[in-house]
C-alpha positions as CSV (number, residue, x, y, z in Angstrom):
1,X,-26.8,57.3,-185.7
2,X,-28.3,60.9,-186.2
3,X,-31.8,62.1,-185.1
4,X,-34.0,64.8,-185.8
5,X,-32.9,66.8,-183.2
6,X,-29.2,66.9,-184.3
7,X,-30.7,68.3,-187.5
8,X,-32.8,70.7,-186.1
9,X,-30.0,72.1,-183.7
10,X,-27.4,72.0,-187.1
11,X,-29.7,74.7,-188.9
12,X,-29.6,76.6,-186.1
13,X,-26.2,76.8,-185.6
14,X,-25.7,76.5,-189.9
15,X,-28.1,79.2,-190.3
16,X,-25.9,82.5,-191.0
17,X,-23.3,80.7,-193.2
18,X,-25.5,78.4,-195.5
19,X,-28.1,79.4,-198.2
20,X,-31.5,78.6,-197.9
21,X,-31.5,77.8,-201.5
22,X,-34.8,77.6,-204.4
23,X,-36.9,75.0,-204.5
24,X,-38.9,75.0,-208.0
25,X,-41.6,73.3,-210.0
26,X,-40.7,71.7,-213.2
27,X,-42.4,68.9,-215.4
28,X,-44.6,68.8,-212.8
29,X,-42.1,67.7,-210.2
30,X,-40.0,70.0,-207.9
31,X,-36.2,70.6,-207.5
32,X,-34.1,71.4,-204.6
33,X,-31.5,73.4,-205.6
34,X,-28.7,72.4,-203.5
35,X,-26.0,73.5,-206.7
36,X,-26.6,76.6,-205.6
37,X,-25.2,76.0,-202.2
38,X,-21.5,77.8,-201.6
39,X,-19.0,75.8,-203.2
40,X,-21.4,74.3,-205.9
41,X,-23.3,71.5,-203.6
42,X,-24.7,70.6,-200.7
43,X,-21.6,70.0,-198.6
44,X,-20.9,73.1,-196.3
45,X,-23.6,72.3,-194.3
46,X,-21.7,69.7,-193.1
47,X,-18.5,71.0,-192.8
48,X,-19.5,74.2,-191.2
49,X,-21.8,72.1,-188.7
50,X,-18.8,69.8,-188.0
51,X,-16.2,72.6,-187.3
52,X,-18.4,74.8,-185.6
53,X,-19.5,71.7,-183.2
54,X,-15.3,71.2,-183.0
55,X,-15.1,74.7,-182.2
56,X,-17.5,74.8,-179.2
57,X,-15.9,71.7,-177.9
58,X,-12.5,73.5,-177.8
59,X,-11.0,70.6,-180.4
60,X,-10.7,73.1,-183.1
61,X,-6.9,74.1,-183.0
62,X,-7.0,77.3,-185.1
63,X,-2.9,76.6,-185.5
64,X,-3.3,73.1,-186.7
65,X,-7.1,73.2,-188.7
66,X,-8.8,70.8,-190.8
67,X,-8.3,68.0,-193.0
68,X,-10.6,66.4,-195.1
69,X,-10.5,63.6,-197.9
70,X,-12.6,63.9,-200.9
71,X,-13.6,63.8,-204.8
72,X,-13.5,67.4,-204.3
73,X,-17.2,68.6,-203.2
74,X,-16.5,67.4,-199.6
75,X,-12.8,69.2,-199.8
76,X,-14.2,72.5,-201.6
77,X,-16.6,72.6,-198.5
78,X,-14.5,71.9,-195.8
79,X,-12.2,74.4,-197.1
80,X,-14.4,77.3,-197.6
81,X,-16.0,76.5,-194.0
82,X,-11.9,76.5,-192.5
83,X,-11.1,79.5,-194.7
84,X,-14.9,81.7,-193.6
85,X,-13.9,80.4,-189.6
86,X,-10.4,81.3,-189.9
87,X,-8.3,78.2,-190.0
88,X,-6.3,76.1,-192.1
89,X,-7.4,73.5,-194.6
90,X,-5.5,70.4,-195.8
91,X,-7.5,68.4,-198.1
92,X,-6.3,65.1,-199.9
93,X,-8.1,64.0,-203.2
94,X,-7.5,61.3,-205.5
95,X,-5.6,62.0,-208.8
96,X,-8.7,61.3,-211.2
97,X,-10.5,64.6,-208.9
98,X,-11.5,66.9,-211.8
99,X,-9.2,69.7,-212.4
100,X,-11.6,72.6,-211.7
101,X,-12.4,70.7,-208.5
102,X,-8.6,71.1,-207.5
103,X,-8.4,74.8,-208.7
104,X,-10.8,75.9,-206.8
105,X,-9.5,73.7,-203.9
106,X,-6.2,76.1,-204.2
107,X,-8.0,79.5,-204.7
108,X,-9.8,78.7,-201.3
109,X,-6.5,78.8,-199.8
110,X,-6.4,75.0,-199.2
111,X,-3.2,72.7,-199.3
112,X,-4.0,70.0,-201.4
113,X,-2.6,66.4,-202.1
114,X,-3.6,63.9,-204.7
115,X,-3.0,60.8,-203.8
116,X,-4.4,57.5,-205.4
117,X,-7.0,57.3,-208.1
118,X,-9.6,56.6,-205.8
119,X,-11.4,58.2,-203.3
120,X,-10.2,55.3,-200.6
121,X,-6.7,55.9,-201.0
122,X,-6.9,60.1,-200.6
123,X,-8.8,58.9,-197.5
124,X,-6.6,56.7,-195.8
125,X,-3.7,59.5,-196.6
126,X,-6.0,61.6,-194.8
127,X,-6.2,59.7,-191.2
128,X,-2.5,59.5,-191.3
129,X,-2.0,63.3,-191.5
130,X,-4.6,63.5,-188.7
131,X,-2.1,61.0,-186.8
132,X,1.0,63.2,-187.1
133,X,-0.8,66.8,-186.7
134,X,-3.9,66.3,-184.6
135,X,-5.9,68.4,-187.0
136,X,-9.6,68.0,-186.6
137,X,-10.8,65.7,-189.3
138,X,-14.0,66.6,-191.5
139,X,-15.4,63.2,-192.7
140,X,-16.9,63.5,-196.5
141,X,-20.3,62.1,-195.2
142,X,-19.7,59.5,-192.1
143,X,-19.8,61.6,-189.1
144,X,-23.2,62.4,-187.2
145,X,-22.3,66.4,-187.1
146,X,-21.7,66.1,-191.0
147,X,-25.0,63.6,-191.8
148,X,-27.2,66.1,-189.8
149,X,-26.2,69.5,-191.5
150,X,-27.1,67.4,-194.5
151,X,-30.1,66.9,-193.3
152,X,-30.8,70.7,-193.0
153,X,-31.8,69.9,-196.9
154,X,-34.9,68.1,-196.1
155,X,-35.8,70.8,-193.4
156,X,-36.1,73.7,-196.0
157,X,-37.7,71.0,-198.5
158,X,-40.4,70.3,-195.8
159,X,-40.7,73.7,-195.1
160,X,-41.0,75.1,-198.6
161,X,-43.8,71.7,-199.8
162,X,-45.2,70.6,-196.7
163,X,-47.6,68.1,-198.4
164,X,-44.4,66.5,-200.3
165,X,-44.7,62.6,-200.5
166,X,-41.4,61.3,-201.8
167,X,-37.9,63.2,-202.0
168,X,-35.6,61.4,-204.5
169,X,-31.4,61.5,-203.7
170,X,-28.1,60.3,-205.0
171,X,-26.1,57.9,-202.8
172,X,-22.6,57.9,-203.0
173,X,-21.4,57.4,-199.3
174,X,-24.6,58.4,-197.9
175,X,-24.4,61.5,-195.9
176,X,-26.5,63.2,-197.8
177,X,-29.2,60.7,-197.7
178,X,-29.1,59.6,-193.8
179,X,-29.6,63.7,-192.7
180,X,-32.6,63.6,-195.5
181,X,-33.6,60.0,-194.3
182,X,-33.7,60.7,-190.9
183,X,-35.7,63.9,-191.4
184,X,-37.9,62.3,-193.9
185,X,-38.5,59.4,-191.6
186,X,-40.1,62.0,-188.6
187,X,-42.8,63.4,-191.4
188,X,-43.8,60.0,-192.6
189,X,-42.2,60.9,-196.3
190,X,-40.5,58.3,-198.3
191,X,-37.0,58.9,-199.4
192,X,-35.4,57.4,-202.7
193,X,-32.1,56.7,-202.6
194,X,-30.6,56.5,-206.2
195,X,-26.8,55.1,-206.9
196,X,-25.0,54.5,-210.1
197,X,-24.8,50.8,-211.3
198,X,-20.9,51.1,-210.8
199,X,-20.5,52.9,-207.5
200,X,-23.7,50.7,-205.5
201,X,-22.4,51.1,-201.8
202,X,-26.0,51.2,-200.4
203,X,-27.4,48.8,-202.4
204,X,-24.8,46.2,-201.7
205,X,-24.7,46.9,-198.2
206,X,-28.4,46.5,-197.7
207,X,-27.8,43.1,-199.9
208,X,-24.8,41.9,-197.2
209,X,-26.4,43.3,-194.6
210,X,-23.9,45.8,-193.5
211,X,-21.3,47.8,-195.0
212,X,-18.9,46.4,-197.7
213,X,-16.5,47.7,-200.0
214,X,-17.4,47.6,-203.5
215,X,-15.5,48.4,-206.7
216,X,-15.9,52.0,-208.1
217,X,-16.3,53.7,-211.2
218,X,-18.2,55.5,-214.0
219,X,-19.4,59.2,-214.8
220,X,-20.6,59.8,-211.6
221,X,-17.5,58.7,-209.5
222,X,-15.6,62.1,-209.0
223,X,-19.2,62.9,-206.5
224,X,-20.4,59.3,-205.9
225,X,-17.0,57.6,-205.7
226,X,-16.9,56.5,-202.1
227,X,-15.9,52.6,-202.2
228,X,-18.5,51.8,-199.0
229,X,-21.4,53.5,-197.9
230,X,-21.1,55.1,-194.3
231,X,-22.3,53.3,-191.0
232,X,-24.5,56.5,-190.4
233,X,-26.4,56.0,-194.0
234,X,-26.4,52.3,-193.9
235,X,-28.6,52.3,-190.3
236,X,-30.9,55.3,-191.8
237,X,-32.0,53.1,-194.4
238,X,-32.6,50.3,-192.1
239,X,-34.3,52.4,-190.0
240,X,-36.7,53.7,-192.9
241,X,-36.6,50.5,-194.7
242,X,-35.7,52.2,-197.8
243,X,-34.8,50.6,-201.1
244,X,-32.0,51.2,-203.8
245,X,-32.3,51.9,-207.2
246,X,-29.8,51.4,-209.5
247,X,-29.3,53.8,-212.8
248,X,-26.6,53.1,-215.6
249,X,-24.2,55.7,-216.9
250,X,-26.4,56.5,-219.8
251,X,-29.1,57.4,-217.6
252,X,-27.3,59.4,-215.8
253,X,-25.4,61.5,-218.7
254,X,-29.2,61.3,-220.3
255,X,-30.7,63.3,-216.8
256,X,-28.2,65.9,-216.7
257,X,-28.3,66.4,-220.6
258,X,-32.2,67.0,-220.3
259,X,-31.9,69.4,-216.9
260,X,-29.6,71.6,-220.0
261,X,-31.8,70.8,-222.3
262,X,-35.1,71.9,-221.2
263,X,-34.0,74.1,-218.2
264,X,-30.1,75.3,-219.0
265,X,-29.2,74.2,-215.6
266,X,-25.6,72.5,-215.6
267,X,-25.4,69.9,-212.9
268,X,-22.6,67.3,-212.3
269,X,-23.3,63.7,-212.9
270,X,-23.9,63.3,-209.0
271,X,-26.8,65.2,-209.2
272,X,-28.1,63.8,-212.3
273,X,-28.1,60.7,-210.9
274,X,-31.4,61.2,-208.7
275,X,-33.1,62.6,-211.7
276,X,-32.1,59.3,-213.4
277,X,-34.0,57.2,-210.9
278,X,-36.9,59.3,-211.9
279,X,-36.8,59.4,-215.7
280,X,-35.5,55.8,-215.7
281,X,-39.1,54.7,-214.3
282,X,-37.0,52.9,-211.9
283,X,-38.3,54.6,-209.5
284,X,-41.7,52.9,-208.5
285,X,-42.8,56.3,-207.4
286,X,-47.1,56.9,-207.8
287,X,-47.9,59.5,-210.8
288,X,-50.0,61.3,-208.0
289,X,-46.7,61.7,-206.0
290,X,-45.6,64.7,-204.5
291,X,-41.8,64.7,-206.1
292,X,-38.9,66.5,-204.7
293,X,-35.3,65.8,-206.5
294,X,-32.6,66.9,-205.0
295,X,-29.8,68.5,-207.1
296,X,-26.9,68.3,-205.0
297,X,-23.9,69.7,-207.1
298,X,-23.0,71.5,-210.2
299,X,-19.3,71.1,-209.7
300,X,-18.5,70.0,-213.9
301,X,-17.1,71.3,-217.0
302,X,-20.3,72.6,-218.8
303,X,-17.9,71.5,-222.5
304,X,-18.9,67.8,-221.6
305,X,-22.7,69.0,-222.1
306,X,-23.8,68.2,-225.7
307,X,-24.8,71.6,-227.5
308,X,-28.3,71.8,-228.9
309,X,-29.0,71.2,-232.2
């Protein structure tokens, strides 16, 4: 569990390596700009908020450093945050990571390992490392210092459109959306938590009543491909009673075609995927709404985007 406080304390202690990044009007909704972020998404301010924590602790071996597990997002962060702080990354990822992902891994100074073709197995590679090395381990989304840097999102989102009603965000293993949802929750605003019909951690957890694995795949999986939604998101959305919504692949590719489209942003597939909830109608959100979408990664080969006609 995360609470406001831990949120508010992560942007202060965030604050001089993150960017505050755009929020903009569009179709008469807004956008939070999070593929702006360093590293293409929202992740450093996780990773910098869980290493700095690590490093006022004195668990932050600047021999040893960090490891981290990841689609790539997660790993590009953690590895940015290691390299700006002075320490050593290892980052496992699973075989199906995208290549640019993995590039960029390397160019950060990273050593990385593909294991698997799923997010699970690079995971699980991951905590054994940590076992023989000691390195301090930056969870993708499931650790309270990670959640709450997240949640430095909804801060600026609140700050920037104070009268928002709804902010609308893609679940894959939830950090993101427990930071936003526990923010959110503190400013009576209602969060909308979108997955892909092939990766539904949240929604199947909420269905079990606690986390569960499920099977995982489909555009979105590289960003969205965790196989069960963190402890820390699945108590947030109990917490704020919040709902999932389920969008296929076509709505998905459909979102992030249109944000190129109409607005010549390229986003990944992750990102689309709260814009699907929206365009969808699957959404259940009010026309008189005020809307803010979260775009949480542009980490994609723009050649996969359809030219215009």
């Amino acid at each position: 569990m995360i609470n406001l406080k831990d949120v508010l304390e992560a942007a202060e202690r965030i604050a001089p390596f993150v960017r505050d990044t755009p929020l903009f009007k569009a179709d008469g909704r807004y956008f939070k700009a999070e593929f702006t972020q360093h590293t293409g998404s929202f992740k450093p301010r996780g990773s910098f908020n869980r290493l700095l924590t690590a490093r006022e602790a004195g668990e932050l071996d600047p021999e040893v450093g960090v490891v981290c597990a990841s689609g790539g997002n997660a790993g590009l962060a953690a590895a940015y945050a290691a390299s700006t702080l002075g320490v050593p990354a290892t980052v496992f990822v699973p075989t199906t990571a995208p290549a640019m992902k993995v590039a960029e891994l390397r160019a950060l100074g990273a050593r990385v390992h593909q294991i698997g073709d799923q997010y699970a197995e690079a995971y699980e590679a991951a905590g054994r490392h940590v076992a023989e090395n000691g390195a301090t381990f930056v969870h993708a989304y499931d650790q309270p210092a990670v959640a709450a840097g997240a949640g430095t999102v909804a801060l600026e989102i609140l700050r920037d459109l104070p009268n928002v009603t709804h902010i609308v965000v893609a679940v894959g293993g939830g950090g993101l959306f427990a930071g936003i949802a526990t923010v959110a929750a503190e400013h009576g605003v209602r969060v909308v938590a979108v997955e892909p019909e092939r990766a539904p951690t949240l929604h199947e957890a909420l269905r079990a009543g606690a986390p569960v694995d499920v099977e995982v795949s489909g555009v979105a999986a590289d960003a969205l491909g965790a196989k069960r939604v963190g402890d820390i998101a699945f108590a947030a959305a109990q917490r704020a009673s919040v709902n999932s919504i389920l969008v296929g692949d076509e709505d998905i590719i459909a979102a992030r075609q249109s944000l190129w489209d109409q607005r010549r942003l390229v986003v990944e597939h992750g990102a689309a995927t709260a814009l699907a909830g929206v365009l969808s109608g699957r959404s259940g959100i009010d026309a008189a709404a005020t809307v803010a979408v979260v775009l949480c990664g542009a980490n994609t080969d723009p050649g996969s985007l359809v030219a215009p006609a």
